[in-house]
RODO-2510 file (C-alpha; in nm, 4 decimals, decimal comma):
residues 443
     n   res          X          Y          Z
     1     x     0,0000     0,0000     0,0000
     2     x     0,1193     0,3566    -0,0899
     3     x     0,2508     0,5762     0,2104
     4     x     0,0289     0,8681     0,2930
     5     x     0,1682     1,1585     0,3907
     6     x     0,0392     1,3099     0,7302
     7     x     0,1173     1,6827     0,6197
     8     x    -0,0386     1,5783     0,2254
     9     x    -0,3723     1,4652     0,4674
    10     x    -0,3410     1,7888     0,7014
    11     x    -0,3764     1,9889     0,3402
    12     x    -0,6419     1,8224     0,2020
    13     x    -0,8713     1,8007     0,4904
    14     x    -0,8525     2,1643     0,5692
    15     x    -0,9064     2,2848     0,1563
    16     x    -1,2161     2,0597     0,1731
    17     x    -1,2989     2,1978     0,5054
    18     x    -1,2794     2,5570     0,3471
    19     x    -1,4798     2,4019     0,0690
    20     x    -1,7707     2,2959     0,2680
    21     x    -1,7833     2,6099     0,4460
    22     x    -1,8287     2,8112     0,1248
    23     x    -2,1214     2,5289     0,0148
    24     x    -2,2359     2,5626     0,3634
    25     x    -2,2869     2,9914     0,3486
    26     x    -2,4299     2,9712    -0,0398
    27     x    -2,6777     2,7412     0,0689
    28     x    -2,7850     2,9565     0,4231
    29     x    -2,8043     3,2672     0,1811
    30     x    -2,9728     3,1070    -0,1400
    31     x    -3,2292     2,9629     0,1397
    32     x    -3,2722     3,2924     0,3400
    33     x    -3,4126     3,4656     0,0043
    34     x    -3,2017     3,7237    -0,1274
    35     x    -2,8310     3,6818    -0,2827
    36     x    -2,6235     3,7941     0,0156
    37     x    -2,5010     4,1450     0,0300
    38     x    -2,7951     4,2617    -0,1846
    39     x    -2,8457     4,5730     0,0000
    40     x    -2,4605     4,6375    -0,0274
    41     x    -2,5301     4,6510    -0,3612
    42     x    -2,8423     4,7665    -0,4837
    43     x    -2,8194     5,1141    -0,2390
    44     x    -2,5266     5,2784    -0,4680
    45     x    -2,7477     5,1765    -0,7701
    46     x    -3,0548     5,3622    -0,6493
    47     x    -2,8614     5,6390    -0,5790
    48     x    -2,7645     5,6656    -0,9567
    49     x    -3,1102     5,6140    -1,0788
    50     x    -3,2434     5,8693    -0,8492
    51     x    -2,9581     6,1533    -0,9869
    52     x    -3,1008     6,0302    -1,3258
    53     x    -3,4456     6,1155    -1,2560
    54     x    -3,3832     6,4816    -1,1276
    55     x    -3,3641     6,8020    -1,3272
    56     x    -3,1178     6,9864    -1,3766
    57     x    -2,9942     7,2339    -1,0964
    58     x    -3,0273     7,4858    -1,2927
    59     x    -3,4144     7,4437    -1,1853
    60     x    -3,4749     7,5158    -0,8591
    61     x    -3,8579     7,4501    -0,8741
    62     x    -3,8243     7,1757    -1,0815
    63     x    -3,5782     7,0186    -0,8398
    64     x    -3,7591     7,0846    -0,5273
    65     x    -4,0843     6,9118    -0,6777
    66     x    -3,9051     6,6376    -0,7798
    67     x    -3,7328     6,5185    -0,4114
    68     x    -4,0478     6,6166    -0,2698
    69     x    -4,1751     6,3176    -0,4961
    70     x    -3,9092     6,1128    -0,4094
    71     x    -3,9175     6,1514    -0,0221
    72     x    -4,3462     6,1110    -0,0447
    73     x    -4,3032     5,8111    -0,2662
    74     x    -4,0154     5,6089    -0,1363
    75     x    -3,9627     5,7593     0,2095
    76     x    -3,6312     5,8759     0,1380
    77     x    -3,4460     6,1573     0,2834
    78     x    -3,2537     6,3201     0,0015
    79     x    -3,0351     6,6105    -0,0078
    80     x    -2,8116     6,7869    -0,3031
    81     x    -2,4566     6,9349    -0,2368
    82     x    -2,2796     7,2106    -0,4926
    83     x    -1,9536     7,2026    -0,6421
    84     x    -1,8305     7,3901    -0,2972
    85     x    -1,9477     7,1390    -0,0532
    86     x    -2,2775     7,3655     0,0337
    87     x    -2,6270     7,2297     0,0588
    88     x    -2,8612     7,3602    -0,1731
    89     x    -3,1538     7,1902    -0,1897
    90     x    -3,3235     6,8988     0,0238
    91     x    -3,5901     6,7066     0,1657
    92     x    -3,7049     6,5322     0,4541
    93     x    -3,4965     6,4935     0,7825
    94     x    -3,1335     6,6886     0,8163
    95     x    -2,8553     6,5229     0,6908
    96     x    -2,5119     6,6101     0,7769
    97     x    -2,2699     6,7654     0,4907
    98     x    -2,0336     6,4898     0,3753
    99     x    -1,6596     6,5206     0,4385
   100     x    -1,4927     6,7122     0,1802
   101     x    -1,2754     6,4288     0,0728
   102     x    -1,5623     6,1580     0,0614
   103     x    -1,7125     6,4490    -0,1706
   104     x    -1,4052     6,4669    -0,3355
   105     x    -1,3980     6,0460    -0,4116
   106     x    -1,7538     6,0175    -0,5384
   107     x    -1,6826     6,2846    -0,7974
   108     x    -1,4359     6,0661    -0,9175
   109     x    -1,5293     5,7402    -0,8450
   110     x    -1,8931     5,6932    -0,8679
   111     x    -2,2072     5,6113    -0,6430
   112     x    -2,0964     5,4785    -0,3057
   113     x    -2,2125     5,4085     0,0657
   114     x    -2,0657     5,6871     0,2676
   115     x    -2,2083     5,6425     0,6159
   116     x    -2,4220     5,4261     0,7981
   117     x    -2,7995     5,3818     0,5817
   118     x    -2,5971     5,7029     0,3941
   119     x    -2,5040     5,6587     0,0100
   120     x    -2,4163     5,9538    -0,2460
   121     x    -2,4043     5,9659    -0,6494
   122     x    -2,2473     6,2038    -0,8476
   123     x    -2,4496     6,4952    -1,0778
   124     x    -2,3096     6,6906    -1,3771
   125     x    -2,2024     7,0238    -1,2870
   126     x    -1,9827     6,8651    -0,9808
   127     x    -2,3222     6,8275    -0,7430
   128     x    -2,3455     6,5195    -0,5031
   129     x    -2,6909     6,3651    -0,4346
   130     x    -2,6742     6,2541    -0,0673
   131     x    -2,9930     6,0047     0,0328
   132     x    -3,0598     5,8231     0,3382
   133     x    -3,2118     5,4949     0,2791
   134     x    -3,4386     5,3350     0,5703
   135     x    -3,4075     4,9780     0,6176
   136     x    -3,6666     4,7618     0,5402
   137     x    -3,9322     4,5799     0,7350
   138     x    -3,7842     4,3250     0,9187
   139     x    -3,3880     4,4046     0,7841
   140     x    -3,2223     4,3593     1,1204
   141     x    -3,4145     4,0322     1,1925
   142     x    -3,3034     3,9290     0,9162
   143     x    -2,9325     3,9980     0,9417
   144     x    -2,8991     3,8745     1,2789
   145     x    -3,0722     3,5296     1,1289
   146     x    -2,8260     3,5442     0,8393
   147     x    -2,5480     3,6027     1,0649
   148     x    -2,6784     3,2939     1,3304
   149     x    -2,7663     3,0501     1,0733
   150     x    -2,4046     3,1512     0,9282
   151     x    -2,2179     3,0933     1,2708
   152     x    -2,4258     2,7497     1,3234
   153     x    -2,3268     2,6273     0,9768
   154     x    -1,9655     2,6450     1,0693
   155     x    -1,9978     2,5119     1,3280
   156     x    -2,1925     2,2466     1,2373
   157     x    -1,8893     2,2172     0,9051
   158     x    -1,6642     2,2068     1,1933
   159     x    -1,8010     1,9314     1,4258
   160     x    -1,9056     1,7154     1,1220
   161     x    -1,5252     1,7597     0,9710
   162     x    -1,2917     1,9274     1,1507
   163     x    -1,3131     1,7262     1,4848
   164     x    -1,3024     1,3647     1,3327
   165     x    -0,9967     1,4667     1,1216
   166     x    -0,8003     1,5626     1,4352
   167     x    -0,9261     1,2829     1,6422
   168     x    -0,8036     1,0441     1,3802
   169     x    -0,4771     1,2119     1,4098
   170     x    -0,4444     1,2451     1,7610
   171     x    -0,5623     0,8989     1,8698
   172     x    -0,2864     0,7194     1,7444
   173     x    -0,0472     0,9578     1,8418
   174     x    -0,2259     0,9163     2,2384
   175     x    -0,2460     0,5339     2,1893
   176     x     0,1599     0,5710     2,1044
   177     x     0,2508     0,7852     2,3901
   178     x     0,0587     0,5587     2,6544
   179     x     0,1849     0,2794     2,5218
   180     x     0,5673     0,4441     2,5393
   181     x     0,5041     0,5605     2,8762
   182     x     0,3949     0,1896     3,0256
   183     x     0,7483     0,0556     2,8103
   184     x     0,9235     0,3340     3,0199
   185     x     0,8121     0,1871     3,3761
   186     x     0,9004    -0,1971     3,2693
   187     x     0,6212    -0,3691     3,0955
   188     x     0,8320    -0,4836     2,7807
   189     x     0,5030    -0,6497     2,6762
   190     x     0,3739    -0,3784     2,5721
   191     x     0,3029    -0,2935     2,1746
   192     x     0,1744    -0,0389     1,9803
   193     x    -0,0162    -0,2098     1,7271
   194     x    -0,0073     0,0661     1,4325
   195     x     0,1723    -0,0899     1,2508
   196     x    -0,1195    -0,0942     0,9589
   197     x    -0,1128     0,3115     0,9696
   198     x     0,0718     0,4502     0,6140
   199     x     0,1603     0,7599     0,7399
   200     x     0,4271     0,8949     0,9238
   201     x     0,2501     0,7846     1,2817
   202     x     0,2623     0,4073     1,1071
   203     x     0,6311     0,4528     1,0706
   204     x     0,7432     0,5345     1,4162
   205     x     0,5018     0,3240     1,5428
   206     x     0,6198    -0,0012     1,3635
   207     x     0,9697     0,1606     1,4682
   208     x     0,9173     0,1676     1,8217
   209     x     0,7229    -0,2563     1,7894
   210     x     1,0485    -0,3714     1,5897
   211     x     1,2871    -0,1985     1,9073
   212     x     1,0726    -0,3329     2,1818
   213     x     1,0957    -0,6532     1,9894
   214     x     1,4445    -0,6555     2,0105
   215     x     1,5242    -0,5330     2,3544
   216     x     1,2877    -0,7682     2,4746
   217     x     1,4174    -1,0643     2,2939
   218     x     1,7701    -0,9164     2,4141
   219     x     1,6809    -0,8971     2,8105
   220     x     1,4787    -1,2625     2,7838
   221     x     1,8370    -1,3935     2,6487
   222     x     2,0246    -1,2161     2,9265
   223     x     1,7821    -1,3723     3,2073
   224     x     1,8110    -1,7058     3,0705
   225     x     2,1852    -1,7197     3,0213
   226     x     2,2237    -1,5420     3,4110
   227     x     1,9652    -1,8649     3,5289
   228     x     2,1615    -2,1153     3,3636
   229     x     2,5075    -1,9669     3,4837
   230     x     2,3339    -1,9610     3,8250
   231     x     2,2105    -2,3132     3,8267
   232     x     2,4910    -2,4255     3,7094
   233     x     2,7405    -2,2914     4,0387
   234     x     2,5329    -2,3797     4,2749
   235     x     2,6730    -2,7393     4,1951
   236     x     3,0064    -2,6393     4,3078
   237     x     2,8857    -2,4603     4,5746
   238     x     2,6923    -2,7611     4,7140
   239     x     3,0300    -2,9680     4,7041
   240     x     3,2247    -2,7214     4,9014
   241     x     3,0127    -2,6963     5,1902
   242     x     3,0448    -3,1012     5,1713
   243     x     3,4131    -3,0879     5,1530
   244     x     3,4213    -2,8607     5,4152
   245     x     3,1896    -3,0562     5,6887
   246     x     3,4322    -3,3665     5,6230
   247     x     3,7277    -3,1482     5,7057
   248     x     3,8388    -3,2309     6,0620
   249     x     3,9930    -2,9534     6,1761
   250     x     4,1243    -3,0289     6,5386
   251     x     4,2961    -2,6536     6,5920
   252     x     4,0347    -2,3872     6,7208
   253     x     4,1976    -2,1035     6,4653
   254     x     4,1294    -2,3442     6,1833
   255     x     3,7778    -2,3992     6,2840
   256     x     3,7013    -2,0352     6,3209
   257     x     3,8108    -1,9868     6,0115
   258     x     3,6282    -2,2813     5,8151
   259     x     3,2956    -2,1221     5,9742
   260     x     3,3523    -1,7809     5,8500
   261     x     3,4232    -1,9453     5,4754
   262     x     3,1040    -2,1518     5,5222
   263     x     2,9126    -1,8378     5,5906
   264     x     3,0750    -1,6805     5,2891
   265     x     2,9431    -2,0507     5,1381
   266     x     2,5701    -1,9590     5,2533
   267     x     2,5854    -1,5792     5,1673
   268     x     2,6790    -1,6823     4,8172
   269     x     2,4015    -1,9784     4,7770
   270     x     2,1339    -1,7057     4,8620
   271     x     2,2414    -1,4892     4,6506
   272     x     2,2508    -1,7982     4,4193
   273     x     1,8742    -1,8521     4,4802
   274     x     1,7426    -1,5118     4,4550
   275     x     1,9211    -1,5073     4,1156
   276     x     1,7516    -1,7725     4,0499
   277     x     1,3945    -1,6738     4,1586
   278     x     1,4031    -1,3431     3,9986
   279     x     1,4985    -1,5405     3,6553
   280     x     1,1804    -1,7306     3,7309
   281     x     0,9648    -1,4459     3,7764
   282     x     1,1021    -1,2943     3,5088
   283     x     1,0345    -1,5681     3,2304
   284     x     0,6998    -1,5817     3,1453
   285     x     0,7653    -1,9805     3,0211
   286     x     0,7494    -2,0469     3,3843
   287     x     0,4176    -2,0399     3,4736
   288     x     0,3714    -2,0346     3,8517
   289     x     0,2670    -2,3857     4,0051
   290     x     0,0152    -2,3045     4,2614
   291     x    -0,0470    -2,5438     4,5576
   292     x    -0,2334    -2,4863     4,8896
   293     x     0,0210    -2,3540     5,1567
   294     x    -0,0522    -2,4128     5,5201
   295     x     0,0947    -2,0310     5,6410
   296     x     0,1993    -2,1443     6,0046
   297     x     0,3581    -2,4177     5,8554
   298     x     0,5201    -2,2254     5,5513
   299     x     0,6358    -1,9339     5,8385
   300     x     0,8109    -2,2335     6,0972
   301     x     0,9923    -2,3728     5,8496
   302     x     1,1179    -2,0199     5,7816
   303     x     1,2070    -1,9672     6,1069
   304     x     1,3812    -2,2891     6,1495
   305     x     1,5928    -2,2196     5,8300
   306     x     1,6733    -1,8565     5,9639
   307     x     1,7790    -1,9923     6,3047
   308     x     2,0273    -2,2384     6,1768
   309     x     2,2051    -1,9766     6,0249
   310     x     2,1784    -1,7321     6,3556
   311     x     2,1301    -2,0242     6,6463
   312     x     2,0938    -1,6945     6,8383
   313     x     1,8415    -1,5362     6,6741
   314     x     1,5740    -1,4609     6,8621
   315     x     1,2008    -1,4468     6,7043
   316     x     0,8826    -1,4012     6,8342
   317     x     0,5764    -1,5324     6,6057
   318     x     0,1684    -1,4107     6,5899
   319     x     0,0235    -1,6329     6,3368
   320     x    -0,3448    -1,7151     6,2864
   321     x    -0,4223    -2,1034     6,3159
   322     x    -0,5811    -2,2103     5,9908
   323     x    -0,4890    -1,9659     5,7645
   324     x    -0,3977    -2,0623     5,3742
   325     x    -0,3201    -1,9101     5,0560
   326     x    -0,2873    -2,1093     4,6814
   327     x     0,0794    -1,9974     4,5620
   328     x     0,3753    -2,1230     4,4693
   329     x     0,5471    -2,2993     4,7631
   330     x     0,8906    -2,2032     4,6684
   331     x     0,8343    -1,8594     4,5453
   332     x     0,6376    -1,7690     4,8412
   333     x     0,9131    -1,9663     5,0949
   334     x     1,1916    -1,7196     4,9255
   335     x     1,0028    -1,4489     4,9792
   336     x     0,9582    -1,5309     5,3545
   337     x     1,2903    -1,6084     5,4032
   338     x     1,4133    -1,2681     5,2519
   339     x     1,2083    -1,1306     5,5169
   340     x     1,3384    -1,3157     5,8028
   341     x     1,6853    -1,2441     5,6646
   342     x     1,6694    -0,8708     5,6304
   343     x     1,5389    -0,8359     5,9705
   344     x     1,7926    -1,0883     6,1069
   345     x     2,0318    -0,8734     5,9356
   346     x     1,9328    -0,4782     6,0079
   347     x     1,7561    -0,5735     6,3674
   348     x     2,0839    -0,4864     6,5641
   349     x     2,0480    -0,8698     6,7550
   350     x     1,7340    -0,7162     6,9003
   351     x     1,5446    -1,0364     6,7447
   352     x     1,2427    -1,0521     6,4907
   353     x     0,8717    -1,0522     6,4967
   354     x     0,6545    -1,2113     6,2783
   355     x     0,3042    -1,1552     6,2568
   356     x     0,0707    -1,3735     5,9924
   357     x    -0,3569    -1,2864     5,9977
   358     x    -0,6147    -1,2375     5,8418
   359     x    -0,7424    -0,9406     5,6654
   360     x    -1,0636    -0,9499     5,4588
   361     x    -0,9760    -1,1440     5,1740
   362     x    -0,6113    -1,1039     5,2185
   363     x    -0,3603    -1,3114     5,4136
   364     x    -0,1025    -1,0889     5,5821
   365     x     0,2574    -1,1988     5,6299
   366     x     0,4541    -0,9255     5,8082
   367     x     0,8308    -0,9461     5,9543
   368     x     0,9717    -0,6948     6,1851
   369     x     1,2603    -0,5999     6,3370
   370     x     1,4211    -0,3883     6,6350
   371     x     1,6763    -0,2049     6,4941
   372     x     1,7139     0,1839     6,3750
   373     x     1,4162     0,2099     6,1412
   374     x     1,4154     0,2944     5,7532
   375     x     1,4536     0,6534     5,6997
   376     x     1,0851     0,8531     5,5415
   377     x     1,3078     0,9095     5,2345
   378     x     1,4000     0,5857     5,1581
   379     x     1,0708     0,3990     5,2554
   380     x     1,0047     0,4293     4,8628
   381     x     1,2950     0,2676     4,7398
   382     x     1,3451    -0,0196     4,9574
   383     x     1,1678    -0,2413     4,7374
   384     x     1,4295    -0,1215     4,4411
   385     x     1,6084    -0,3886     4,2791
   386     x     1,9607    -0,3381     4,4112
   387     x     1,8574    -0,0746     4,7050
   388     x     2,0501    -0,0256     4,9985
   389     x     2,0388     0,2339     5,2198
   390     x     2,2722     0,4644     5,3397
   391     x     2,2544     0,3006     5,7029
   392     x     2,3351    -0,0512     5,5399
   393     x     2,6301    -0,0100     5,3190
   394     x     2,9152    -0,1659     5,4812
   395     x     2,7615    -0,3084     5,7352
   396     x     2,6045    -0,5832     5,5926
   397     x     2,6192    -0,8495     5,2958
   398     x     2,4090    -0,8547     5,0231
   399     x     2,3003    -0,6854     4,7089
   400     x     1,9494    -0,5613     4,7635
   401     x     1,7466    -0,8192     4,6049
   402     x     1,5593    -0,9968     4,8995
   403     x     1,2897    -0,6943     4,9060
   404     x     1,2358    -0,6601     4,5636
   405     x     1,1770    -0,9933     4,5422
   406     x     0,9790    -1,0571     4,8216
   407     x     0,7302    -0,7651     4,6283
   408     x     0,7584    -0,9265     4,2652
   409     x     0,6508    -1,2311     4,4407
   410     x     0,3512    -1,0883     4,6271
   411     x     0,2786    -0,9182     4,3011
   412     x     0,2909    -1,2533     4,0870
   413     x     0,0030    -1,4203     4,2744
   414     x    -0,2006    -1,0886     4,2747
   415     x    -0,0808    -0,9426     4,6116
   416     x     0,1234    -0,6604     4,7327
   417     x     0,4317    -0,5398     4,8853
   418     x     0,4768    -0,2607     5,1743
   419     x     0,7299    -0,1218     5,4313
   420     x     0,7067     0,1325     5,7168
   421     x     0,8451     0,2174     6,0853
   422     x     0,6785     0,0083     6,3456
   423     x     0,5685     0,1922     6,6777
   424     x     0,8321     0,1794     6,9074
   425     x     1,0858     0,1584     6,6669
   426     x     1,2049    -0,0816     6,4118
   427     x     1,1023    -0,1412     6,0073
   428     x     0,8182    -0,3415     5,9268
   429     x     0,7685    -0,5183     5,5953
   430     x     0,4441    -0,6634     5,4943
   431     x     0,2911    -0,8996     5,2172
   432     x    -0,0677    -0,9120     5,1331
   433     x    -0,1839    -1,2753     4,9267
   434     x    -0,5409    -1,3551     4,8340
   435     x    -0,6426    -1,5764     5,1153
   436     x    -0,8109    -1,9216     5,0891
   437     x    -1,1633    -1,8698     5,2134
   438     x    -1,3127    -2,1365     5,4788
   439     x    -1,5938    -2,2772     5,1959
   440     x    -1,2476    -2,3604     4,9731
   441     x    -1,1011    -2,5363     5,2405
   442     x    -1,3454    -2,7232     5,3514
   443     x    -1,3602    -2,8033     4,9758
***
């Protein structure tokens, strides 16, 4: 199909828009009864038939009879003006002398309006016939229907033309821009679908498809190749931390220092694993596999796992007998042990709390701790991929993935992510998962 151009259809439109306009006013003034500006027209001709059909000035009866005729007859108010610019003969009501130069252009130009309901025609001898027409019967009614019928006929051009030609335009260019602005915040999904426009609009939109295309394509490669690399060491991980509980190391020194490489060992298999988990997320071929979690179940195996890497850690649990959500056992165990670590890490050994109840339809999972807080202008960021505040650089491992994914996977089974200060001091980080209602269970 042949490319249209969008300025070529800009140019077109409006010509036929001044087109129907034109129709639109020829038809309102054919209708209306008399060719418009009639009046315009026929008073300087009336003037020139009505200097025809006086006498000479030499006459001065014979011109005096004849306005008096004129003004009984027609209702006219005439008057006659010499060479000099004096009056010297009229009828009817006063009329003011003309400017000497409007005198001065009708001798040389011909029969004219001069003044409002005021038109003059040239004599022989230099004399100017000056007559003031009255309107007739129902003249201004009529205008101000001419001029109403006129303004509703554009409009009317305007509405039936005008708007549809620049909504055409603008939609796609809206439908573009929204769908460019939701690209911008992360949903690579997202697609124009213009692509069938021939215009300029057409172009950048196919443009802008074929790139998201790409980078999309590009960023699914990247997450598969980081899942497989990741997969793939935690193989030698695993046989480390075997080697290294068949190592019998009889020296104290040596011990202390095979515990602080087998924390290294765990640091790096979490990391490992939320790798891992946000490369699930991320890959929409892995469709999440939904079972029925038991939550006080799901949060005590949590806090067993979190406890054998801190035997000291204390933590203090709230959780609602009975309560159940359908998700993804291993998504949803990450996500609670991201919690548990974070406050295990930024608590200050002041221990954790976690709280799990229900709320409405929800099922609410949150983890506390007792350290310093999260400061009001972080609280937005926390759940950043790679985020960590000012108070935690340097003082603890980690890259700042356990929050975000603890929200992607709240997100993933239609929940939602939150942080805040607790009262008394301490941050507070809360999921929110549809719940399992008691009917379903007892299904």
């Amino acid at each position: 199909m042949r490319a249209q151009r969008l300025y070529l259809r800009l140019y077109f439109a409006f010509l036929g828009v001044l087109l129907a306009i034109v129709l639109v006013i020829g038809g309102i003034v054919w209708m209306t009864g008399r060719p418009f500006f009639a009046r315009g027209r026929g008073g300087p001709r009336l003037a020139v038939h009505i200097a025809r059909m006086l006498p000479p000035p030499g006459d001065p009866l014979a011109l005096a009879r004849a306005m008096e005729e004129i003004h009984e007859e027609l209702g006219i108010d005439v008057m006659l003006v010499g060479p000099a610019g004096e009056m010297f003969a009229g009828t009817g009501n006063p009329i003011e002398l003309p400017d000497p130069g409007v005198l001065q252009r009708l001798r040389g130009g011909g029969a004219d309006w001069i003044g409002h309901g005021l038109v003059a025609a040239p004599l022989r001898g230099g004399a100017v016939l000056v007559a003031r027409l009255p309107l007739p019967p129902g003249a201004v009614r009529q205008a101000v229907l001419r001029a109403a019928l006129l303004l509703l006929g554009v409009l009317a051009v305007s509405l039936a033309l005008v708007y549809p030609l620049s909504r055409s335009i603008t939609r796609p260019v809206e439908k573009l821009t929204a769908v460019v602005e939701a690209y911008g915040r992360g949903d690579l999904s997202q697609r124009s679908g213009l692509g069938g426009l021939q215009d300029e609009v057409g172009r950048l939109a196919r443009s802008f498809d074929e790139m998201a295309d790409r980078i999309q394509a590009a960023r699914k490669a990247e997450r598969e190749l980081l899942a497989n690399v990741s997969h793939e060491l935690r193989t030698p991980l695993a046989r480390i931390k075997v080697a290294m509980e068949l190592i019998d190391a009889p020296d104290a020194a040596l011990r202390r220092r095979l515990a602080a490489v087998g924390e290294e060992v765990d640091e790096l298999d979490r990391l490992i694993a939320d790798v891992l988990t946000a490369s699930r997320l991320d890959l929409a071929s892995l469709p999440l596999r939904k079972v029925r979690i038991d939550v006080p179940a799901l949060i005590a195996r949590g806090r067993e796992r979190a406890q054998a890497l801190d035997p000291e850690l204390r933590i203090e649990q709230r959780v609602e007998p009975g309560l159940a959500v359908d998700a993804d056992e291993a998504l949803l165990s990450r996500a609670v042990d991201n919690l548990l670590d974070n406050a295990r890490k930024y608590g200050n050994g002041g221990g954790v709390s976690v709280e799990a109840r229900r709320d409405g339809a929800h099922a609410v999972i949150a983890v506390r701790d007792h350290g310093p807080g999260i400061p009001e202008a972080e609280l937005e960021h926390v759940f950043d991929p790679f985020f960590r505040g000012e108070g935690a650089r340097g003082r603890s491992t980690g890259f700042g993935l356990g929050l975000s994914l603890a929200r992607r996977v709240a997100e993933a089974h239609g929940g939602s992510a939150s942080a805040g200060n607790a009262e008394g001091g301490g941050a507070r980080i809360e999921l929110r998962l549809p719940t399992v209602s008691d009917a379903d269970r007892a299904g």
